[in-house]
C-alpha positions in Angstrom: 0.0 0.0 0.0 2.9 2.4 0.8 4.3 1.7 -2.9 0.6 2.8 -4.1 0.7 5.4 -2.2 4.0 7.4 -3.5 3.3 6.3 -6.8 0.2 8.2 -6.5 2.1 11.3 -5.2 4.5 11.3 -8.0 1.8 11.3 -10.2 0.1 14.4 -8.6 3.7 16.1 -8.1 4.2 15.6 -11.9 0.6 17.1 -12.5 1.0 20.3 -10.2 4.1 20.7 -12.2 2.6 20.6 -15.6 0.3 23.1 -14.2 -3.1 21.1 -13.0 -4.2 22.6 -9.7 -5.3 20.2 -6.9 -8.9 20.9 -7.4 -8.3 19.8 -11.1 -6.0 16.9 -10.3 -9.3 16.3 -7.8 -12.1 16.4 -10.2 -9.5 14.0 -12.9 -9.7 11.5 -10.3 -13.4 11.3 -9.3 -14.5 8.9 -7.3 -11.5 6.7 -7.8 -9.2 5.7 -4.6 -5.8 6.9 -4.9 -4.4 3.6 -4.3 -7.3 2.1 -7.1 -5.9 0.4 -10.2 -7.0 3.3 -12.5 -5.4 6.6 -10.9 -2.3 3.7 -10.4 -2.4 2.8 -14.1 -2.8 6.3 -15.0 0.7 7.3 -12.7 2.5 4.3 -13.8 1.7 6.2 -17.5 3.3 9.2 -16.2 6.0 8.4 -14.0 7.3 5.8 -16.2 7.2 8.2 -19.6 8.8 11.5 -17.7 9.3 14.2 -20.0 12.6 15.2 -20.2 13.0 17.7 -16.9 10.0 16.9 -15.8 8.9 17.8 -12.0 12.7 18.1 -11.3 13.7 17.7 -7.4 16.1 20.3 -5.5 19.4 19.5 -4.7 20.5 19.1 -0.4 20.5 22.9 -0.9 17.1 23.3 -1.7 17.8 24.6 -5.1 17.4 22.9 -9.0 20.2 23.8 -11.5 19.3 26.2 -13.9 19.9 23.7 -17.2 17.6 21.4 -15.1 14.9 24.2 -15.1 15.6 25.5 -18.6 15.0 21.8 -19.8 11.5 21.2 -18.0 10.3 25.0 -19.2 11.0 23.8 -22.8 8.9 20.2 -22.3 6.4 21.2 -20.0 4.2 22.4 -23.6 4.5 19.4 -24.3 3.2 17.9 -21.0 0.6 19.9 -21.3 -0.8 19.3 -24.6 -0.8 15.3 -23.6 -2.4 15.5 -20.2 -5.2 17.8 -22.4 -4.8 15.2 -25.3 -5.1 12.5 -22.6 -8.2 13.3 -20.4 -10.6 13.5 -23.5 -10.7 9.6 -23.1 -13.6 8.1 -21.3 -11.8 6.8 -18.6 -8.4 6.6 -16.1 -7.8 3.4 -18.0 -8.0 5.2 -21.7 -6.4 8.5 -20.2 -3.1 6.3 -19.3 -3.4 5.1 -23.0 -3.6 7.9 -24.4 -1.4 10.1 -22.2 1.2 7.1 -23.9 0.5 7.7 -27.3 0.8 10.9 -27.1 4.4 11.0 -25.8 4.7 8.2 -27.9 4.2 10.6 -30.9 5.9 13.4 -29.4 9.1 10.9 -29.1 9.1 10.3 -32.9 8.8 13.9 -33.9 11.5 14.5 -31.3 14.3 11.8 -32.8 13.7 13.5 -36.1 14.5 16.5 -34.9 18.1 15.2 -33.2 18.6 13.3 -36.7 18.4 17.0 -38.3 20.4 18.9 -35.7 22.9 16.0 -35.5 26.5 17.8 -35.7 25.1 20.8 -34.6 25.7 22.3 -31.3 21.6 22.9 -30.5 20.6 23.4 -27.3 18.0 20.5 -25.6 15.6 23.2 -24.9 15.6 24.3 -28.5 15.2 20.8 -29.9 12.0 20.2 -27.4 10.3 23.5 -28.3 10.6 22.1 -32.1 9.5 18.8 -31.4 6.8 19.9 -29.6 6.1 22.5 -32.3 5.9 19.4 -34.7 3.9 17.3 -32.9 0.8 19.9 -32.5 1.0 21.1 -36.2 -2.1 20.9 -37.9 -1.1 18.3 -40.2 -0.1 16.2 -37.3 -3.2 15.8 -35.9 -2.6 13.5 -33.1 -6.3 12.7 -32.6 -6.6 12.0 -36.1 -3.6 10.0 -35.8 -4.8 7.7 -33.7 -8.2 7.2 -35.3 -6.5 6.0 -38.1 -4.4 3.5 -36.3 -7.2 2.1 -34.9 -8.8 1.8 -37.6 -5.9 -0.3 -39.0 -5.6 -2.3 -36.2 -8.8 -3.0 -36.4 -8.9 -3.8 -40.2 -5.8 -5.8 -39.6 -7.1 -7.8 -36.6 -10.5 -8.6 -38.0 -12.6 -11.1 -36.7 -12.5 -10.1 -32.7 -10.5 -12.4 -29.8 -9.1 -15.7 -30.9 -10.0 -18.0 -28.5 -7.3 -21.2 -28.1 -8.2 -23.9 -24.9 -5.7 -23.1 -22.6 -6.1 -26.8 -21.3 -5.0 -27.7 -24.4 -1.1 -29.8 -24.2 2.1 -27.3 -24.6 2.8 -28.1 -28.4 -1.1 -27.9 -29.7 -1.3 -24.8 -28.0 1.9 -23.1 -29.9 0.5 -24.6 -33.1 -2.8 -22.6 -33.0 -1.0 -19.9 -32.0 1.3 -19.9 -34.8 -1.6 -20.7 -37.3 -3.3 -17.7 -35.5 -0.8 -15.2 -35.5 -2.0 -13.4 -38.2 -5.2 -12.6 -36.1 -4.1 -12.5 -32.6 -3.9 -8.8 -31.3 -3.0 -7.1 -27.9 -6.2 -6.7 -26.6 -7.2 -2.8 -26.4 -6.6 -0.9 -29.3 -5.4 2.4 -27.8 -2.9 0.0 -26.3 -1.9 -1.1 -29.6 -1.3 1.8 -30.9 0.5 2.9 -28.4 2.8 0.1 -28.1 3.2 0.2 -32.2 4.2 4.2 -31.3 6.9 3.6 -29.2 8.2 0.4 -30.0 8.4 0.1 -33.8 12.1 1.7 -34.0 13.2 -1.4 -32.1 12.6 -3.6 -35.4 15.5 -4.0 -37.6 15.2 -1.5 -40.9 13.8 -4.0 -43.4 10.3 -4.6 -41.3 10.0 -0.8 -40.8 9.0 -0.4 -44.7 5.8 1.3 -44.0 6.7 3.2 -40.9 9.5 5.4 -43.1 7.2 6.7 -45.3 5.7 8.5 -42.2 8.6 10.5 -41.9 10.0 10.8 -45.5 12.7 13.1 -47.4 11.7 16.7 -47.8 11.7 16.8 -51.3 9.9 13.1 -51.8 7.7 14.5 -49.0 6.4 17.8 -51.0 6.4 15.7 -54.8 3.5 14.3 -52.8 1.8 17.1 -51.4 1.7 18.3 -54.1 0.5 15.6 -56.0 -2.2 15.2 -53.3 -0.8 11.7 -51.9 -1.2 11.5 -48.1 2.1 9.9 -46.1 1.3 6.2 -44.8 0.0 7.7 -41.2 -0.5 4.8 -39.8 3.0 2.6 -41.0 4.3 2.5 -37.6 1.7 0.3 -36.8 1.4 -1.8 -39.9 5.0 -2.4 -39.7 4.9 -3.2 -35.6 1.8 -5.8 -36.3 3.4 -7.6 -39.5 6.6 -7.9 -37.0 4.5 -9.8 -34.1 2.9 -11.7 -36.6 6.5 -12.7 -37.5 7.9 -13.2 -34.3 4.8 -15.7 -33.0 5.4 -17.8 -36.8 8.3 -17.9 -36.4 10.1 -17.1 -33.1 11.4 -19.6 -30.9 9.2 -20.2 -27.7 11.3 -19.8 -24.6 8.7 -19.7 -22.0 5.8 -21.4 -21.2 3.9 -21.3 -18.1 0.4 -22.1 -16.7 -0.7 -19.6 -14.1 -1.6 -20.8 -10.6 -5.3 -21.1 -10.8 -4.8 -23.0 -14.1 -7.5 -21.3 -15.9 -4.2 -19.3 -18.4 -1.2 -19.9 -20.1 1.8 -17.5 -20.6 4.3 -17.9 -23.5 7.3 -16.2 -24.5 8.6 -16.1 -28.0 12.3 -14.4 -29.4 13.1 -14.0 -32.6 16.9 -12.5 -33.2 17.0 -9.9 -36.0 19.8 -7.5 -37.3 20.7 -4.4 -35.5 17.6 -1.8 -35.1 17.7 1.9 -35.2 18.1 2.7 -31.6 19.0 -0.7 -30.5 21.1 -0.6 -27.9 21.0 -2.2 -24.2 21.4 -5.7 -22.8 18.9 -6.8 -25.4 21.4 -6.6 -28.3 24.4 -8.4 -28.6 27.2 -8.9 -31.3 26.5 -11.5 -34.2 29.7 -13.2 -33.7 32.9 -13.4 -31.7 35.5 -11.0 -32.7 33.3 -9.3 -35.0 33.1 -5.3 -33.8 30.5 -3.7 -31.6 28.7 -1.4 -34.1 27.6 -4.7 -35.5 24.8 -5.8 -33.4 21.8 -8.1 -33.4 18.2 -7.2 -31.4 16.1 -9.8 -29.7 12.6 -9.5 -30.4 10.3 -10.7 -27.5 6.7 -11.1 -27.5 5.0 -12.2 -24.3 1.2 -13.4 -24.6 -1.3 -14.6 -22.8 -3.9 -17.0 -23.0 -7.4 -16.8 -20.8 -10.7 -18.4 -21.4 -12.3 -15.1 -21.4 -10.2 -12.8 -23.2 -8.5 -15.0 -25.5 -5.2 -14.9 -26.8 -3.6 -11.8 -26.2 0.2 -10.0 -26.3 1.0 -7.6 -23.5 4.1 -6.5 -24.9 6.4 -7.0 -28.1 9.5 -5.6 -28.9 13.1 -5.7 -28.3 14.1 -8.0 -25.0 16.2 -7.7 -21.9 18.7 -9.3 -20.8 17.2 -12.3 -18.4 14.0 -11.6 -21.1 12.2 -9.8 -18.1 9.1 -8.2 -19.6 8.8 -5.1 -21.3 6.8 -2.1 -20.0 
């Protein structure tokens, strides 16, 4: 209960900073408990996706560095903008999904913008105030953004829940699930899309096809404005579903466990791909011995659950640990 209960205060810390006043944090809460799984879910959200400076604590002195201060100044907008983006949901659950997505998004915009400054001597502050900038342009529409990744997920995992007897033996129940793949999803949608947000530059280059287009070179980029072509919004999570698909086909189960009341099953597949963008961490490590340490390969792990009543489902996908602990 004490872990729930600073959890919760970090979460209301984070808000006060971003602005919200405790009559506001208040009324966002409703009737939940503090300690309830949705204002916990909805922290866990926030404390585990800090913007960078965010609610930044004095020093023994009692005073916070001026960069420190600079830094959260420059992302607080951006703060902002999600907790507005995230509380238009119809719930704390869909809040914490959204709040995601949106930093999810924000994320993207802001690794193109260190790809463009690279070299450069730019300050951080500078380079949040653009990527902030980007993500809340018109034509970046994050609500529209996401309505169309739903509606891909949705056209891409047709059919609703696939159902597989979890009393079934170990190796019948990896065969449906390979059969299935194609169909087997991760449950909520807004949790999908988020997931495809921030994990799709884990995947190695040739499965992130349709994701590039979303971000593509200036000059291919206006040839199709003007030619009235729309970007491939929603690659990211095209790209991130084909990849799970892959990885359930194809990956080699390294965990499988019945839970305690018996009533659900928990697998763990890896697949081992070349070196992502961004791939870096215990989950890479290099293709051979004495070859050098720029070359790199990623482990791709899915964990996914099997229940009677919701059906198979991933909880996470993307690239592993190292003692494969699961991913957040």
């Amino acid at each position: 209960m004490r872990k729930r209960t600073q959890l919760a205060e970090r979460l209301e810390s984070a808000l006060r900073w971003a602005g919200m006043s405790d009559e506001a944090i208040t009324e966002l809460r409703g009737d939940e408990e503090r300690t309830g799984p949705g204002w916990q879910r909805l922290a866990k959200a926030v404390v585990d996706n800090p913007y960078p400076g965010m609610d930044p604590k004095p020093n023994p002195n009692g005073k916070i560095r001026p960069k420190a201060l600079k830094i959260g100044e420059a992302a607080k907008p951006a703060m902002k903008d999600g907790i507005d983006f995230a509380t238009k949901g119809g719930n704390l659950k869909e809040y914490a999904y959204r709040y995601e997505y949106f930093k999810a998004v924000f994320e993207a915009e802001r690794e193109e913008v260190n790809k463009e400054h690279e070299g450069k001597s730019t300050p951080l502050p500078q380079k949040l105030t653009e990527a902030h900038s980007r993500t809340t342009r018109p034509e970046n529409n994050v609500q529209k953004k996401l309505k169309k990744d739903i509606k891909t997920i949705e056209k891409m995992r047709k059919g609703g829940p696939v159902y597989i007897d979890p009393n079934e033996d170990r190796e019948k129940i990896i065969i449906l699930v390979r059969e299935q793949a194609d169909r087997i999803g991760m449950g909520d949608n807004l949790s999908a899309a988020y997931h495809a947000r921030k994990h799709v530059h884990e995947l190695p280059e040739h499965e992130r096809e349709n994701e590039q287009k979303q971000h593509p070179d200036k000059n291919v980029a206006q040839e199709k404005e003007n030619e009235g072509e729309d970007r491939d919004e929603s690659g990211p999570v095209k790209d991130y579903l084909n990849s799970l698909a892959k990885t359930l086909k194809e990956g080699e189960v390294t965990g499988f466990e019945r839970t305690q009341d018996g009533q659900g099953v928990h697998l763990t597949f890896k697949r081992i791909v070349e070196k992502a963008r961004g791939s870096t961490g215990a989950g890479s490590t290099p293709n051979s011995p004495g070859e050098g340490t720029e070359e790199k390969s990623t482990t791709l792990v899915s964990h996914l659950y099997i229940r009677d009543h919701t059906g198979a489902q991933v909880a996470t996908y993307g690239r592993g640990s190292k003692d494969d602990r699961e991913l957040e």
